[in-house]
MINUNU-828411 format. One record per residue (C-alpha): residue in one letter; y, x, z. Coordinates in steps of 0.02 Angstrom, whole numbers, padded with zeros to 5 digits, always signed. Layout:
// MINUNU-828411
AYXZ/...
// end
This chain:
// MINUNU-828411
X+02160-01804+00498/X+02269-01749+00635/X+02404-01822+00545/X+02310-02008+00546/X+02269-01961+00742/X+02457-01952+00767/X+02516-02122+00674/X+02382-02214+00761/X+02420-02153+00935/X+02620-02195+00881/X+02570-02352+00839/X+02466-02400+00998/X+02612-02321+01109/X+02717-02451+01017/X+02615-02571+01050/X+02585-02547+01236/X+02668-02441+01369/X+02523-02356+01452/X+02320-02388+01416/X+02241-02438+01585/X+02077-02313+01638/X+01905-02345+01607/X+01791-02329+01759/X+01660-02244+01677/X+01740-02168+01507/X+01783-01984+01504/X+01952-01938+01432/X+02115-01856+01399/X+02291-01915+01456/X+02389-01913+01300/X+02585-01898+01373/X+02723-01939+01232/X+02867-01836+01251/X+02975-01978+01205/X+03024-02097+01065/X+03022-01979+00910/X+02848-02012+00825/X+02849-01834+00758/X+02859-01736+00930/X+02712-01646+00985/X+02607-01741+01099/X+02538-01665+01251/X+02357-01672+01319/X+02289-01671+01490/X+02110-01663+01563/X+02088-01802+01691/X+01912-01848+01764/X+01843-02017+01704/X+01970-02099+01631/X+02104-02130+01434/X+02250-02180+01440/X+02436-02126+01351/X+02571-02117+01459/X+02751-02181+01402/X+02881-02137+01468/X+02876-02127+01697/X+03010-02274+01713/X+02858-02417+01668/X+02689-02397+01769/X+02636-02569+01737/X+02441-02580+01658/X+02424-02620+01461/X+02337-02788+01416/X+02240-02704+01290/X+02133-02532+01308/X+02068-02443+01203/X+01977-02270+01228/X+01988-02069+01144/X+01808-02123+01058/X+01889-02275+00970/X+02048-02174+00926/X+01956-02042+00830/X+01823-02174+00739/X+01979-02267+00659/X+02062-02100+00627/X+01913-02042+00528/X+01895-02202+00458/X+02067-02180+00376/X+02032-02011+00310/X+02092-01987+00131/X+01974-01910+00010/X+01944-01716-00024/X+02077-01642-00175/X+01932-01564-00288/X+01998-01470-00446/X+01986-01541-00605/X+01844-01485-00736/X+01909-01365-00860/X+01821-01352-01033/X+01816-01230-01146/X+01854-01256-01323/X+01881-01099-01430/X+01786-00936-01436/X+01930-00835-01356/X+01919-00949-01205/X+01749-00908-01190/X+01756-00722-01180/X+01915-00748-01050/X+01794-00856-00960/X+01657-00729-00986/X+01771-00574-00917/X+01832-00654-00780/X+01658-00719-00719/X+01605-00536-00731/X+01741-00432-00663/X+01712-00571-00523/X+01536-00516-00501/X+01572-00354-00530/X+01698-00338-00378/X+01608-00426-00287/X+01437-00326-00311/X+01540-00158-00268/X+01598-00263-00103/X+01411-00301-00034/X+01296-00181-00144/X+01150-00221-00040/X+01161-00420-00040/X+01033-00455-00170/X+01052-00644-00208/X+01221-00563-00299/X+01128-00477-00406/X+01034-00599-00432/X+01165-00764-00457/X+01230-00614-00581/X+01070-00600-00699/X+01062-00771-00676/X+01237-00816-00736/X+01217-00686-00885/X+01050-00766-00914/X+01122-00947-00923/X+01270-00865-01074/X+01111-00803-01157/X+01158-00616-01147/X+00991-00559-01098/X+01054-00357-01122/X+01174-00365-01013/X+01059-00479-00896/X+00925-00354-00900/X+01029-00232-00871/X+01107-00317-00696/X+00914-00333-00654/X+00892-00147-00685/X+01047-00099-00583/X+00985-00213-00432/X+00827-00138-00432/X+00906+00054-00426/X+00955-00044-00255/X+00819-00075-00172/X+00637-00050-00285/X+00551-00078-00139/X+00602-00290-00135/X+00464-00348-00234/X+00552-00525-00251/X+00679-00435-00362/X+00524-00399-00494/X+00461-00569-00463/X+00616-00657-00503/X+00655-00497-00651/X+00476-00545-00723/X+00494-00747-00708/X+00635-00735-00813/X+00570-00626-00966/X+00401-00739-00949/X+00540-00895-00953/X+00632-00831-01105/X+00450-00794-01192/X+00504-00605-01206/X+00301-00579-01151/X+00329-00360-01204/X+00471-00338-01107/X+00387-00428-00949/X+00254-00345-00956/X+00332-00172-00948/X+00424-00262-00796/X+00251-00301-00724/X+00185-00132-00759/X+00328-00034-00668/X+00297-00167-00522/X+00117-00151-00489/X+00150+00027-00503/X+00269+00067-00400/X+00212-00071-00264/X+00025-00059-00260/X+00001-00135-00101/X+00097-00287-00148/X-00063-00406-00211/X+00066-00558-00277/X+00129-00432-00407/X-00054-00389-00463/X-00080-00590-00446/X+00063-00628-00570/X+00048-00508-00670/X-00143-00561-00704/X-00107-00730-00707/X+00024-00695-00868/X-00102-00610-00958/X-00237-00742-00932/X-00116-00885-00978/X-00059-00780-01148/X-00287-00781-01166/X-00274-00589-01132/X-00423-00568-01053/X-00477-00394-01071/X-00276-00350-01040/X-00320-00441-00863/X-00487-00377-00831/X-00387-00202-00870/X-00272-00242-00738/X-00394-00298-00617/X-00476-00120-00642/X-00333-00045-00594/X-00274-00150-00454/X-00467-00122-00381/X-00440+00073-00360/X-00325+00042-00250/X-00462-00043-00141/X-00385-00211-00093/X-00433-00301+00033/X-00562-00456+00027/X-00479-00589-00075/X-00432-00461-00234/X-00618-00412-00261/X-00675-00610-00238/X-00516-00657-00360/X-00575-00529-00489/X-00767-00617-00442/X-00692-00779-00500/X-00618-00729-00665/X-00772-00652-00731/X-00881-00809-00685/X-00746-00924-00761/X-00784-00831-00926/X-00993-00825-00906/X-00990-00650-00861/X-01130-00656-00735/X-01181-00450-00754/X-01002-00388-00733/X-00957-00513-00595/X-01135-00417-00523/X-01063-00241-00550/X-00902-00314-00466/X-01017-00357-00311/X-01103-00210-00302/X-00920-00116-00295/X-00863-00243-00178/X-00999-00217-00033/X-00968-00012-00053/X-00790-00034-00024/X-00792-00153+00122/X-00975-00157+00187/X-00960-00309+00310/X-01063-00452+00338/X-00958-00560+00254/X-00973-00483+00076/X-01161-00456+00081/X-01193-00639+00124/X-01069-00676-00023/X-01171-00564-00131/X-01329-00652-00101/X-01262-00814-00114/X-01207-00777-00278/X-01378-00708-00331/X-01458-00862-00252/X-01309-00979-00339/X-01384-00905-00509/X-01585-00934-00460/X-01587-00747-00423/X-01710-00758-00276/X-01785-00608-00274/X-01604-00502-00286/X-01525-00612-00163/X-01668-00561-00039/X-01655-00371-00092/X-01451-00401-00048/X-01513-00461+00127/X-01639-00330+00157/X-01500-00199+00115/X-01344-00257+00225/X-01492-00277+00375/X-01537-00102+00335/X-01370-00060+00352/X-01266-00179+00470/X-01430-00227+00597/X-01312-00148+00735/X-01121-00203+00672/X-01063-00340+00795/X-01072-00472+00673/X-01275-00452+00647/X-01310-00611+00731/X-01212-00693+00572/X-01307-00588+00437/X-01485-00626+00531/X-01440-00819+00546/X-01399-00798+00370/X-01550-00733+00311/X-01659-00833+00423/X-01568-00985+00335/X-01584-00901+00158/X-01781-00898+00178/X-01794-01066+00241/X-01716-01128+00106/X-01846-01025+00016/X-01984-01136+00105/X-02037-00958+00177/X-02028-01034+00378/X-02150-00877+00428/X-02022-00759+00340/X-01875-00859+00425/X-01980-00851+00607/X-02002-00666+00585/X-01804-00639+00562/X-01746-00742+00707/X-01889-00656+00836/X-01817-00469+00750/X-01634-00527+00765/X-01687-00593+00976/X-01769-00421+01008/X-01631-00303+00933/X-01465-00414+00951/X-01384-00383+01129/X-01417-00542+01240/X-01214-00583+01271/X-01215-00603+01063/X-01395-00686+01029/X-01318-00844+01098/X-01271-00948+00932/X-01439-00853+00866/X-01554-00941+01004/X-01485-01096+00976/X-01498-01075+00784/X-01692-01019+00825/X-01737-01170+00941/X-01666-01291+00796/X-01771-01207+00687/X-01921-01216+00798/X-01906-01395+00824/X-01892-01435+00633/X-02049-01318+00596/X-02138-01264+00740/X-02195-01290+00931/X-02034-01303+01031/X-02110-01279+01212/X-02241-01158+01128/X-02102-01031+01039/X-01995-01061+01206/X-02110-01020+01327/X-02176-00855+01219/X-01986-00797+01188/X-01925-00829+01370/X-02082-00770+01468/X-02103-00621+01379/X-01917-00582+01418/X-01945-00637+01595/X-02078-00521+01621/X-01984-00372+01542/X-01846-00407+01698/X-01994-00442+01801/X-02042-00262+01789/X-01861-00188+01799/X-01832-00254+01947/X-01992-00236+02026/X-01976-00026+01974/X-01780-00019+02048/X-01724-00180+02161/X-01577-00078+02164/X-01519-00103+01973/X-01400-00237+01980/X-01379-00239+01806/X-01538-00304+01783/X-01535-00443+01909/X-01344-00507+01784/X-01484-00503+01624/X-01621-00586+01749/X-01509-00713+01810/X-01400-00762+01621/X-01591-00786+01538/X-01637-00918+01689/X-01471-01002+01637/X-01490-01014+01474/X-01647-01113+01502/X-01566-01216+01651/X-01685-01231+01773/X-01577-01245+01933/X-01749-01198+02065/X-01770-01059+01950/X-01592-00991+01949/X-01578-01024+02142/X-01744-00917+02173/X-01662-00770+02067/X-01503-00774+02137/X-01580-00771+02334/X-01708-00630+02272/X-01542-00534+02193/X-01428-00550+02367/X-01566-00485+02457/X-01551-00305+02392/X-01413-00274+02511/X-01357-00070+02476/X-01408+00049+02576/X-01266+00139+02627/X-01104+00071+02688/X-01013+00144+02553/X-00889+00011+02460/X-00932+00136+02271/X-01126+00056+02304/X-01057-00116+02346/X-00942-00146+02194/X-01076-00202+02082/X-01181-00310+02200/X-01038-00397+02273/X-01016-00467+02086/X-01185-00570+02129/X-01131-00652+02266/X-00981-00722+02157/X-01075-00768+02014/X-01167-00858+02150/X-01048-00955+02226/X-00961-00990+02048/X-01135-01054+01965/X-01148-01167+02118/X-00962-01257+02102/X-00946-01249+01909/X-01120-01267+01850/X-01227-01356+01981/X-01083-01439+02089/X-01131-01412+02258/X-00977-01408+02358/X-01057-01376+02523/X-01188-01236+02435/X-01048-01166+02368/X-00945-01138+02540/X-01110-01092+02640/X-01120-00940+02502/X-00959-00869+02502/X-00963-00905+02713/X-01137-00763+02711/X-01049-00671+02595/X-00891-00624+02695/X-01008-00609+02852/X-01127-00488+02752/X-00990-00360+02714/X-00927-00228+02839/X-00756-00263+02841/X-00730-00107+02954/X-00759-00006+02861/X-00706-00072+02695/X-00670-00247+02619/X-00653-00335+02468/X-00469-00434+02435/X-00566-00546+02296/X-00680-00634+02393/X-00570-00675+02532/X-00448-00737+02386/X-00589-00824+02288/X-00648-00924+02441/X-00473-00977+02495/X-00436-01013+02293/X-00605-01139+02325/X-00546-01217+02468/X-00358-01260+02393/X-00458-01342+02234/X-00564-01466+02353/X-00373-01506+02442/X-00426-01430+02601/X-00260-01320+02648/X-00313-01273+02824/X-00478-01212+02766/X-00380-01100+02644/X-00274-01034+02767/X-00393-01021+02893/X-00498-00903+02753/X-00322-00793+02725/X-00306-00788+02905/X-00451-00693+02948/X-00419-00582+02793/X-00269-00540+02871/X-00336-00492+03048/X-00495-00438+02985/X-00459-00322+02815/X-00272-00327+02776/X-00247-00303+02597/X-00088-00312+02500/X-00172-00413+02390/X-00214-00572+02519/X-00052-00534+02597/X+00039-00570+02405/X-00062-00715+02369/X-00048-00812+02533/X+00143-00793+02542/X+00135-00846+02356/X+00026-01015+02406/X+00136-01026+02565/X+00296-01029+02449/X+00242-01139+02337/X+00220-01255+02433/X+00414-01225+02513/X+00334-01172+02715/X+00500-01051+02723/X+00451-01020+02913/X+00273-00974+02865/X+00312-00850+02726/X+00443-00760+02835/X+00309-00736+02981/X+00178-00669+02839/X+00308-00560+02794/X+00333-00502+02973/X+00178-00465+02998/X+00143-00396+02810/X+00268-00270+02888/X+00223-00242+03041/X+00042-00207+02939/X+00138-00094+02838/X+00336-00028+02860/X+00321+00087+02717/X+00301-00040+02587/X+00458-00050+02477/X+00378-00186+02381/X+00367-00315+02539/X+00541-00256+02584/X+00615-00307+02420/X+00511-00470+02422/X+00560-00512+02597/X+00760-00493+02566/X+00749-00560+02400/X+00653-00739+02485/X+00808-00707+02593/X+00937-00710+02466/X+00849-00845+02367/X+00871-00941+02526/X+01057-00915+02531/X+01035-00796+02680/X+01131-00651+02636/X+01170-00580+02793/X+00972-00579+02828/X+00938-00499+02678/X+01065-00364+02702/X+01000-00344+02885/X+00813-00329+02805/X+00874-00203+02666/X+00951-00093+02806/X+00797-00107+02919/X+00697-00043+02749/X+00799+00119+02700/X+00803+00160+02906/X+00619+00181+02907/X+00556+00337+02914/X+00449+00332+02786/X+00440+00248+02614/X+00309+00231+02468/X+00455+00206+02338/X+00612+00225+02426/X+00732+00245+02261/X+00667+00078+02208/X+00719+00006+02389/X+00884+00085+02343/X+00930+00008+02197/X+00843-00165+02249/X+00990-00164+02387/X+01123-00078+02290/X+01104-00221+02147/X+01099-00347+02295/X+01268-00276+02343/X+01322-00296+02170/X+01255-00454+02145/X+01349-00517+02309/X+01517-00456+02234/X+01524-00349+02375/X+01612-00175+02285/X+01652-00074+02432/X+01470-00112+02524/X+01404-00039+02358/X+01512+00112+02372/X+01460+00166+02547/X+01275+00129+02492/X+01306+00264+02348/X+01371+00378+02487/X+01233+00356+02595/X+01104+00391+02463/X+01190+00527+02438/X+01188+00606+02578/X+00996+00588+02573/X+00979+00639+02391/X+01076+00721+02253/X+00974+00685+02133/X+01043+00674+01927/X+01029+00483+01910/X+01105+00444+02073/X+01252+00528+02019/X+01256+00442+01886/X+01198+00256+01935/X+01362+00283+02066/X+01477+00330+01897/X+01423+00212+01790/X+01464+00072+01942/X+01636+00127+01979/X+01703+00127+01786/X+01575-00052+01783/X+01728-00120+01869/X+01831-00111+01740/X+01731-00263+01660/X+01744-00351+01841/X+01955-00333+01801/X+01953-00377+01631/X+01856-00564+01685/X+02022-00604+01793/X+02123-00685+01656/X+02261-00734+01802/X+02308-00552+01824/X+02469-00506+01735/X+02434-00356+01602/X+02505-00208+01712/X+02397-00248+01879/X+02269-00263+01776/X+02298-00101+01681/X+02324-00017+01833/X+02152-00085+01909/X+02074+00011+01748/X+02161+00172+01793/X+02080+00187+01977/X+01926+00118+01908/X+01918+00264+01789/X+01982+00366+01926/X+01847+00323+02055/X+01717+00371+01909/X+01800+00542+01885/X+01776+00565+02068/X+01613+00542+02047/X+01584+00645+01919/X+01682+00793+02001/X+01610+00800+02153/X+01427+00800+02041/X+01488+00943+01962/X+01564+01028+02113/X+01389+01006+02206/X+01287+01072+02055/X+01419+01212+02034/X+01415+01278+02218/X+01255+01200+02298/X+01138+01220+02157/X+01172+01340+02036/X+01000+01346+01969/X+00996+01167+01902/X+01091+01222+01736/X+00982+01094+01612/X+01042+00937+01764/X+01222+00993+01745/X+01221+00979+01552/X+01164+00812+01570/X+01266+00743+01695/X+01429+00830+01585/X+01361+00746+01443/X+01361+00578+01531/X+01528+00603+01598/X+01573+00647+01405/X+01498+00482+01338/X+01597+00371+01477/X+01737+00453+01422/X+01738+00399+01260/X+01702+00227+01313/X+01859+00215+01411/X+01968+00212+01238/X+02152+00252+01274/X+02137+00284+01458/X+01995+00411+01418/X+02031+00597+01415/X+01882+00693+01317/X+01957+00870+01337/X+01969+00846+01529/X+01769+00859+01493/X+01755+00942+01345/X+01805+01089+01411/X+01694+01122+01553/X+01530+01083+01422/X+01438+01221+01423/X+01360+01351+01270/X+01176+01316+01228/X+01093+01500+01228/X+00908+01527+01163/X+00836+01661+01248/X+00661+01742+01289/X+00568+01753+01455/X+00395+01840+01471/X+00245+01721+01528/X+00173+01792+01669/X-00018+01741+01731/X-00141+01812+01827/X-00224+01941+01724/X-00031+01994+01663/X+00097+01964+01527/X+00036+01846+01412/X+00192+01864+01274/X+00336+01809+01280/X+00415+01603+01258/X+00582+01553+01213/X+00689+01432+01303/X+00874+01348+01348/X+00989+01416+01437/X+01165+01356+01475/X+01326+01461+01500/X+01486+01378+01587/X+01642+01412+01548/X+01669+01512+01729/X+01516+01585+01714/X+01601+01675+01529/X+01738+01728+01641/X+01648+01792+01766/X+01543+01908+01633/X+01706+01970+01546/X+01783+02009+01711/X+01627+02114+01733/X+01618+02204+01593/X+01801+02254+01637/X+01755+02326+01812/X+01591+02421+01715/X+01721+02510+01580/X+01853+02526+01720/X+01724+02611+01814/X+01670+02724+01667/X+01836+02762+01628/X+01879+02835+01793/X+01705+02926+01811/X+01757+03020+01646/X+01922+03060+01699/X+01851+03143+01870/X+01745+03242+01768/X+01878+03335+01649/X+01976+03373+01810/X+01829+03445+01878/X+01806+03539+01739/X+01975+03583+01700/X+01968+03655+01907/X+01815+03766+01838/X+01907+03849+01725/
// end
């Protein structure tokens, strides 16, 4: 194709001296090196424009143009056709077992290349399959399940092709080993029944279905093995099957399938005992309300309404109210089909109302009972009603000033206000309630952030902004929260006031100075802004205070700033201030792992010739040993104790080491790594020793050499004592 490229452009230089631009076509200057058609043409990027440049002399335009797109549609237009090898065919026996050897040393070599890519195994079995050498085919399956067992699309594909071949023994045996091997695997046990049933095995499959069934499957197994034994008329067994079924998974699900069934076969008296049993045993699960309706529906179909009417008023009285929902409505249908809607309606919601009636009339207090009071009045939907509980429920102001009694009954007021935008759509209701509530509350002493947001979060739905801010506002001078002061810089921002979220911010810090979160915030609105110096001057304001919640995330917020900015040696003196406030392990490190992170910084400036850029590595590396010395000389001198943080920060220094390649020297750190030592230390508590515990201790190499030279000073010292002593003796005599 290049070759066609080449002609054509010859041909159009030939034809014209120089292609005029396009206005609006992207393109590449094409410039000819001169008149031989085979030289190598050059190309240059230009902005918006094609055109092939002859030779300088002749700058006149072309009459025709033509642009790069049109070039390369004609060029692969006049593409030649793809050289395929011809067929071969085989014609003689020895051919054929050339053919054959080749094809599997082939495989063969290639299988000891990528052992672990199955679909060569399995083009292989294939292949062997397709020359009708099933042997040596099963024998490729074999090997590629010594692989990997655990692949139960190898035993598929193993077992579709015995089943294909009509070899039924030797697939089942494959079957067997499957199921066995892979028991949680349900589309072996699938297949394998499925064989069996097609070959009209069918106590082989109910066999199998035994077998796969003490493993317990899940759901769909037992109701598969169901199936089979009604497809052949066996009604008791598939009733032994259910019986096993709702002991192994007792849900709601399977007893309302087992009494279906008993009701599908005219069974009515055993599909009631099934739903008398589950209630006996599932009347508390969480899906009762789904059994009840089930058995409600079960007896109505019965014509047994008084039986159904019984179920739904147990199921009302035992089910918790949040979960009788789909059951009421289930009960009222039923009640207008059968019975006295008002009537049954007035008995089931009066009685309840007079059971809250009571609770709160014993403890006004009991806020919990007010929610239950208040979601039965709107479930009926009588908006007087729910009003006249709601008042009667904000009256029981607590009677301490305590925000642990308030939690709960603030709660009320919200409901409140949300029942009277979302459900009754009173707009002004709605503001008057959250207005009492924020008056009600003693913001002195404590507040809460919700309802301030919740009433602002009101106002921005019905468009009115300064009602919204007006709301934050007095949150702010009232109860300042880090909540409002978060959300209102987050509405304020969103809707791009730059100049309002940097006085929130102000005064967010003014509020509090020793938040590193509205520090970070602040500088990064800053940088967002393109405001870098303003950032930087708000990052140094933050680490100058004199207090901080989180001050090593304040660090590194401004240290990645620096980075971010480009700004190296900024970064460096940051490391050396923090520093001298903290030697902790992972500054140490964080300031290591930045100085050899240049390195990557050098290696992105392709214009640098190879030996600045080598020598760029070398101080980076350099700078990083630094680092890592003057770690090690502080841990040595300053803080012998921390042995365990010295380890670490060696093996750190170890691991960059190795990551520098060439320019990394391992045994300038290998040989200050210390000896691990387990030793014992007695536990000591109050009453005593308590035994002893074992722990890791670390010995350095001068440490070693301080011990020997010690032990030479003891024996020096014994040495000499000895001596004395036979002169002293020897004076004696």
């Amino acid at each position: 194709m290049l070759l066609t490229v080449v002609r054509l452009l010859w041909q159009t230089s030939m034809t014209a001296h120089q292609l005029a631009p396009l206005p609006t076509t992207k393109h590449f200057t094409m410039v000819s090196p001169g008149s031989n058609p085979l030289a190598p043409i050059r190309f240059k990027h230009a902005d918006c424009e094609a055109s092939c440049v002859s030779p300088p002399t002749n700058k006149t335009p072309a009459p025709i143009q033509i642009t790069a797109e049109q070039i390369l549609r004609e060029a692969r237009e006049r593409q030649e056709a793809e050289i395929r090898p011809p067929k071969q065919k085989i014609t003689d026996p020895t051919e054929l077992a050339d053919y054959r050897l080749r094809k599997r040393k082939e495989f063969e070599d290639l299988i000891r290349r990528v052992r672990w890519n199955k679909s060569v195994w399995v083009k292989y079995a294939k292949w062997e399959e397709s020359q009708k050498d099933f042997n040596r085919a099963r024998s490729v399956w074999e090997r590629a399940l010594d692989v990997d067992y655990r692949d139960h699309t190898m035993w598929l594909k193993y077992a579709d092709v015995e089943m294909k071949n009509k070899f039924i023994n030797h697939a089942r045996n494959v079957w067997d080993r499957a199921v066995t091997l892979l028991p949680r695997v349900d589309q072996l046990w699938y297949k394998y029944i499925h064989m069996e049933e097609m070959l009209g095995n069918v106590a082989g499959a109910r066999q199998i279905f035994e077998r796969w069934m003490s493993w317990e499957p899940d759901q769909q197994a037992w109701l598969s093995y169901i199936k089979f034994e009604l497809r052949y008329n066996e009604i008791e067994r598939a009733r032994a099957i259910f019986e096993k079924f709702v002991q192994c998974i007792p849900k709601v699900g399977a007893w309302i399938r087992f009494a279906k069934f008993e009701m599908k076969n005219g069974e009515i008296s055993r599909a009631r005992n099934c739903y008398e049993r589950a209630v006996d045993k599932l009347a508390d699960d969480e899906e009762a309300e789904t059994l009840f309706v089930a058995f409600a529906e079960f007896e109505e179909k019965c014509k047994e309404t008084e039986r159904a009417r019984c179920i739904y008023k147990f199921a009302l009285d035992h089910i918790p109210k949040g979960r009788a929902e789909d059951l009421y409505r289930k009960f009222v249908a039923f009640e207008k089909q059968y019975g006295d809607k008002e009537g049954i309606e007035d008995a089931i919601v009066g009685k309840r109302r007079f059971q809250y009636e009571e609770e709160v009339r014993k403890n006004p207090l009991n806020y919990d009972s007010w929610f239950d009071y208040i979601r039965l009045e709107e479930s009926v939907g009588n908006k007087s009603r729910i009003r006249e509980v709601y008042e009667r429920a904000i009256a029981n102001v607590p009677p301490a000033d305590e925000k642990r009694y308030w939690q709960r009954y603030i709660y009320l007021w919200i409901n409140y206000a949300l029942y009277e935008e979302l459900d009754a759509q009173d707009i002004p209701r709605t503001r008057d309630v959250y207005s009492e509530c924020l008056k009600l509350i003693p913001h002195k002493k404590f507040s809460f952030a919700k309802v301030w947001l919740l009433a602002a979060q009101f106002e921005i739905r019905q468009l009115n902004l300064s009602g919204a801010r007006s709301i934050l506002g007095n949150a702010i001078g009232i109860a300042p929260k880090d909540k409002i002061f978060k959300k209102y810089i987050e509405i304020e921002l969103q809707l791009g006031n730059i100049d309002r979220c940097r006085k929130l911010y102000e005064k967010y810090l003014e509020w509090s100075p020793e938040n590193c979160y509205a520090w970070s915030k602040y500088a990064e609105l800053e940088r967002s802004l393109s405001e870098t110096e303003r950032a930087r001057a708000l990052f140094e304001l933050a680490i100058a205070q004199p207090a901080l919640d989180m001050p090593e995330l304040l660090w590194k917020a401004y240290i990645d700033f620096e980075i971010a900015e480009g700004e190296f040696e900024r970064t460096r003196q940051l490391y050396e201030r923090l520093l001298d406030r903290t030697k902790h392990l992972k500054v140490w490190i964080s300031y290591a792992k930045f100085e050899a992170s240049a390195i990557e910084e050098a290696e992105q400036q392709e214009e640098l010739p190879e030996d600045v850029l080598l020598e760029q590595k070398k101080l980076c590396i350099q700078r990083a040993r630094r680092v890592f010395e003057n770690a090690i000389n502080y841990y040595r001198t300053s803080a012998p104790e921390l042995k365990e943080e010295r380890a670490m920060l060696l093996e750190e220094w170890l691991n960059m080491e190795s990551s520098f390649g060439e320019l990394g020297d391992i045994e300038l750190v290998r040989v200050k790594l210390p000896k691990k030592l387990k030793k014992r230390r007695q536990i000591e508590i109050e009453d005593g020793a308590a035994g002893y515990e074992e722990y890791i201790d670390y010995l350095f190499p001068e440490e070693s050499q301080a011990s020997n030279l010690k032990i030479l000073e003891q024996a020096y010292r014994w040495k000499k004592q000895k001596v004395a002593s036979v002169d002293d003796e020897e004076d004696d005599d």
